[in-house]
N, C-alpha and C positions, 0 to 999 in steps of 0.2 A: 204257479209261476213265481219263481224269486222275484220280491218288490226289489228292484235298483230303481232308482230317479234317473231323464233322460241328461240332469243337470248335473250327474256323479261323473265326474273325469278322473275318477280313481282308473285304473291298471281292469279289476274288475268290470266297473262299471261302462267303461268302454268295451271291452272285450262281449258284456252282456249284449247291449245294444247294434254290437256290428257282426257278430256270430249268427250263422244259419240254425235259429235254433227249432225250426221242424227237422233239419238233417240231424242235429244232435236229439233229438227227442227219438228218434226213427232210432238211431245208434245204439241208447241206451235201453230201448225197448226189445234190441235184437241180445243185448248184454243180460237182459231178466229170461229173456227165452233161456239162454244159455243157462244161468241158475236152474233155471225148470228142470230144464235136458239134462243136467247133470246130476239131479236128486232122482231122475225118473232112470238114466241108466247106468250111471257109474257102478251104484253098491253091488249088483249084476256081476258086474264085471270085474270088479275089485274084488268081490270075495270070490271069485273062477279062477281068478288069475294069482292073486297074491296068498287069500286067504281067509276065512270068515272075521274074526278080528281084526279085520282091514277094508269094513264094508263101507265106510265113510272116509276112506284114505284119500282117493281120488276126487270124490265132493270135496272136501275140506281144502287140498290144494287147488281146484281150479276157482272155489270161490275166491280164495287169496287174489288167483291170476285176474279175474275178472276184477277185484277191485282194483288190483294196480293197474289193469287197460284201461279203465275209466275214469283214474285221477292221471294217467299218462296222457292218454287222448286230450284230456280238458288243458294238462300245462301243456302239451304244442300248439293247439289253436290259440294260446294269447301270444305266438312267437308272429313277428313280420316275415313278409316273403323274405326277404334279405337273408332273416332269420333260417328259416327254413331253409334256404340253398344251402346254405352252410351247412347246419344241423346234418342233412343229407350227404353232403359229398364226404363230411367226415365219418358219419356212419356207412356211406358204401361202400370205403377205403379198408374201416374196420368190419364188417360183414364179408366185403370180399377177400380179406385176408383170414379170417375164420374160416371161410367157404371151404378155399386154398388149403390150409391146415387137415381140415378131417380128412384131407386122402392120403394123410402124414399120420396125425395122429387120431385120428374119429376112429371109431369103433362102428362094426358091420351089423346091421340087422335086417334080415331080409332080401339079402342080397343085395343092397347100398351103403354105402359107408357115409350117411349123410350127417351126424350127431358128433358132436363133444362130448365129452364129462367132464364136470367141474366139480372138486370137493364140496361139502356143503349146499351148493348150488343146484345139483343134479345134472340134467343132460341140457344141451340148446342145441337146435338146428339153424344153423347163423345164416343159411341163405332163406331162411324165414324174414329177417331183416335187409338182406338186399335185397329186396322185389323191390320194396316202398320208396326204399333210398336210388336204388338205380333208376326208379324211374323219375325221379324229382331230379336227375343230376344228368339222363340223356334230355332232357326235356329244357335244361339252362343251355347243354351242350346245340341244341337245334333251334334255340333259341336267340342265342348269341351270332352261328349261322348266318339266321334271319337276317339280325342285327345290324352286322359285318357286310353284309350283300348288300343291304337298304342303302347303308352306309358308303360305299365304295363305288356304288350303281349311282350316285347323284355326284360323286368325284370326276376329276378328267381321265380317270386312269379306270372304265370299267372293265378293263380285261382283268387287272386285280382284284377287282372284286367278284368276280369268278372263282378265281384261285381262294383268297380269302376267306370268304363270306360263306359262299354254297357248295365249297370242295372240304375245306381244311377241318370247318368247327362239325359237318354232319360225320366228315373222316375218323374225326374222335370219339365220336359218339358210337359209332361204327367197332372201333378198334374197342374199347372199352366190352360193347356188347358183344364181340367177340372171343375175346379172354372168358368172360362171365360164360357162357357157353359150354368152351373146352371144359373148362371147373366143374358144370352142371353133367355134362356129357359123363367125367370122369369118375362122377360119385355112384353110379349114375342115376338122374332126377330127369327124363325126360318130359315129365307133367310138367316142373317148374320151370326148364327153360322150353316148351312150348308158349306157357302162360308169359314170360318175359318175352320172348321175340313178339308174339300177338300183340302186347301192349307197344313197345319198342314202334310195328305195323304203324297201329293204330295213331301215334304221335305223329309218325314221322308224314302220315296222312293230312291231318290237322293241321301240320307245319307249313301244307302247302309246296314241299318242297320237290322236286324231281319228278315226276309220277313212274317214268323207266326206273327210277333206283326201288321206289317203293315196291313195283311190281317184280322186282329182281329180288328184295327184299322177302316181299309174300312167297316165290317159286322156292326161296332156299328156306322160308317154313314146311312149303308140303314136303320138299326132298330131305328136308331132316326127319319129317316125322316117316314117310316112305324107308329112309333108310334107316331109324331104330328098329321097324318094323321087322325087315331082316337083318338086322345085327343082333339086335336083342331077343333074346328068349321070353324074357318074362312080356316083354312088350305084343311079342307074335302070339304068345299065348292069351293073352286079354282081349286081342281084335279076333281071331280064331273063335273065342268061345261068346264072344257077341256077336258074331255072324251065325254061328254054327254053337249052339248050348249043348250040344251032343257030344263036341267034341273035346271035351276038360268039365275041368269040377265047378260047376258054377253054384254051388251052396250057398253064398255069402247074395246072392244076387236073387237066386230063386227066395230065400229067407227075406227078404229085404221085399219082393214083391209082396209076396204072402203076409207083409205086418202091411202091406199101404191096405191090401183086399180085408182084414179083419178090423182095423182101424172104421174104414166107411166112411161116414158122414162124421160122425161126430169122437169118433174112438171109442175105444172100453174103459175107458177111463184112465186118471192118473195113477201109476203102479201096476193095473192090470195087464200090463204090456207083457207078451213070452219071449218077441224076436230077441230082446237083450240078454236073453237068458243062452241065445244061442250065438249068437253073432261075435265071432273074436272082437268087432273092433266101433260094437254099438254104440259107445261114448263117441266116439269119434268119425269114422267115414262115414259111416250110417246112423249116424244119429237122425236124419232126417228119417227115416223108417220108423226109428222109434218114435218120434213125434207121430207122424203117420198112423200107427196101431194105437197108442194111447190117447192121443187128441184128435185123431180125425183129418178128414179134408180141408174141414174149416178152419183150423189154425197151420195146417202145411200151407195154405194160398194166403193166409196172413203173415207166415212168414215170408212167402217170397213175393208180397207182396212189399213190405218192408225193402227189401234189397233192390228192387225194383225204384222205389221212390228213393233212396239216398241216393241211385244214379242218377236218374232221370230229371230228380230235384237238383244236380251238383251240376249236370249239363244246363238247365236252366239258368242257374245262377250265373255261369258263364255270358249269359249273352250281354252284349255291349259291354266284355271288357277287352282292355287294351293292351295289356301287359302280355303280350306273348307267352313269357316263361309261367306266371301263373296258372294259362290257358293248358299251355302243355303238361305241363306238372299235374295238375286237377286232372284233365285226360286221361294222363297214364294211371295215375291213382285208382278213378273211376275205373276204367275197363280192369284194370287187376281185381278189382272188388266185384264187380260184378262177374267178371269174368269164374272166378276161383267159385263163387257161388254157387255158379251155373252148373260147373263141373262138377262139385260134390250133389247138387240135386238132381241132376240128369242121368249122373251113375247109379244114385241108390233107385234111378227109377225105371232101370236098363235102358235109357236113351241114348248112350253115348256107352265104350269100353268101359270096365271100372278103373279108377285111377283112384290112387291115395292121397285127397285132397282133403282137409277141412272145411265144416262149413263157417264160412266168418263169424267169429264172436258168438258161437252157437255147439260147435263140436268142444271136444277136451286137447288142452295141449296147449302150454305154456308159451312157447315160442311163437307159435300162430298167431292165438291171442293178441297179444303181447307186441308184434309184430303189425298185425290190421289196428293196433289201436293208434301205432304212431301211424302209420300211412291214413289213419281216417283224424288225427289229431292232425297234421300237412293239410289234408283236406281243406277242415275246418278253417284253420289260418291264413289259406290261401283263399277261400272263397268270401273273408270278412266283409263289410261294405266298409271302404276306403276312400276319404276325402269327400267328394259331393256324392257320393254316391251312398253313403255311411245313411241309411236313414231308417233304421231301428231293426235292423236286421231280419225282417220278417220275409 
């Protein structure tokens, strides 16, 4: 444990003391997994894909990423809420303007145009960055709402505060979430604007607000995902062959079951893994498989045991606060993180279609990373202990 004194009013030593540092200890233990996973399956992969003299390419870069998520993470948790809204609305202005861009100028792989390139830089998937930021910025928007109604409803005039308060601020929030949508539809990401409406759901729940609009809200989740279903090909084909494995190529799934069954209890150890050997996208969608076959049962339920406890611990932390927009904000953050989890664990486990999802700070990929580390750095600063409640962060 860093020695701080509880008597250091340095910048640090405040931020030691008021920071959730079991959620941060949980974080950065999910950050060493990562390390793991990516010495046991990149080289695999990297020398299939690029080249034998490229077997440490992909380790080498995501080690970078993972340090820079974990000095990124640690300077937003010392920002104030204040702080954070901001930081947010101007990253989801810039994220959804990037978003916007790749269907201009992004480059197609796989049949979505979801990526940039940048000289020097390499690729970024920028709506990896609005998830974290839209949801910190619908959550001021339904927050303010709140505000506005509170406000307006103790006036003499509460029919404007109808208009006001519970029409106008959730309307924006509304309109916003719906731009972000067309953009997602357009690239198209239906996994990631599933995960955004859910959360979006999930606030707007919390908020207390409407329950006809929420549930109006829920009915135009199932009827989007109903209607990618037949609109979209690839989409009809992934619910097709997890109803029916008969009916398309399910390789990547059958392979991914077969490392959880040679894995067992305890794995065949570190490196003895084969799935990597076969799996396109083992660093990444399926890296839990690969955990799976080399580590065993025992470390796949301590990882999602980990992901389990930064929600379940961040929903705690909430209780008895006041602040609405932090409430919400933490919310949406939460459910995206746990949420995004669930879905890469459940696919590599045929529980759910498979969808190309990351597992948090645990798969390969820059932008992801990089991404969950600010949404769980928001986290952090939003859940600090503030004023009387400041009492050594534990």
């Amino acid at each position: 444990m860093m020695a701080v004194s509880r008597t250091d009013t340095s910048t640090l030593g405040r931020w030691w003391w008021t920071v959730d540092r079991w959620t941060l200890a949980a974080l950065l233990m999910l950050i060493g997994f990562g390390y793991v996973m990516m010495l046991a399956a990149s080289p695999a992969v990297a020398e299939r894909v690029i080249g034998t003299a490229a077997r440490s390419l992909l380790f080498l870069k995501q080690v970078v990423f993972l340090g820079l998520a974990a000095a990124l993470m640690v300077a937003v948790s010392l920002l104030s809420p204040r702080a954070v809204r901001r930081l947010a609305l101007l990253g989801c202005l810039g994220a959804l303007a990037l978003t916007a861009a790749t269907l201009v100028i992004g480059f197609e792989t796989k049949g979505a145009r979801r990526w940039l390139a940048f000289p020097l830089l390499g690729t970024m998937q920028p709506s990896e960055f609005l998830k974290p930021c839209l949801a910190v910025v619908t959550a001021w928007l339904l927050a303010e709402g709140k505000a506005a109604a509170a406000l307006r409803a103790a006036s003499a005039r509460p029919g404007l505060g109808l208009l006001h308060g519970q029409l106008l601020w959730p309307a924006l929030a509304m309109l916003l979430l719906g731009f972000v949508a067309v953009v997602l539809k357009s690239q198209p990401d239906i996994g990631m604007l599933m995960v955004v409406m859910s959360v979006f759901l999930a606030q707007f729940f919390v908020a207390g607000l409407n329950l006809l609009l929420v549930g109006v809200i829920g009915a135009m989740v199932v009827a989007g995902g109903i209607g990618a279903y037949f609109i979209l090909p690839h989409v009809q084909s992934r619910v097709d062959r997890f109803l029916d494995p008969a009916s398309g190529d399910t390789f990547q799934i059958t392979k991914a079951l077969e490392a959880f069954g040679n894995g067992g209890l305890f794995g065949r150890g570190p490196g003895e893994g084969r799935v990597k050997n076969a799996l396109p996208d083992a660093h990444a969608d399926f890296v839990f498989a690969v955990a799976g076959e080399e580590f065993g049962f025992i470390i796949c339920l301590l990882i999602l045991l980990l992901f389990a406890f930064v929600v379940v611990r961040g929903l705690v932390r909430l209780l008895g606060e006041t602040d609405m927009f932090v409430v919400l904000a933490a919310t949406g953050l939460l459910a995206q993180f746990g949420l995004q989890a669930f879905v890469n664990m459940a696919s590599s486990l045929h529980l759910i279609p498979t969808k190309g999802m990351t597992l948090p700070l645990v798969s390969y990929g820059g932008s992801s990373v990089l991404a969950i580390a600010l949404g769980m750095g928001m986290l952090l600063a939003l859940t600090r202990r503030r004023g009387s409640r400041a009492e050594g962060g534990a």
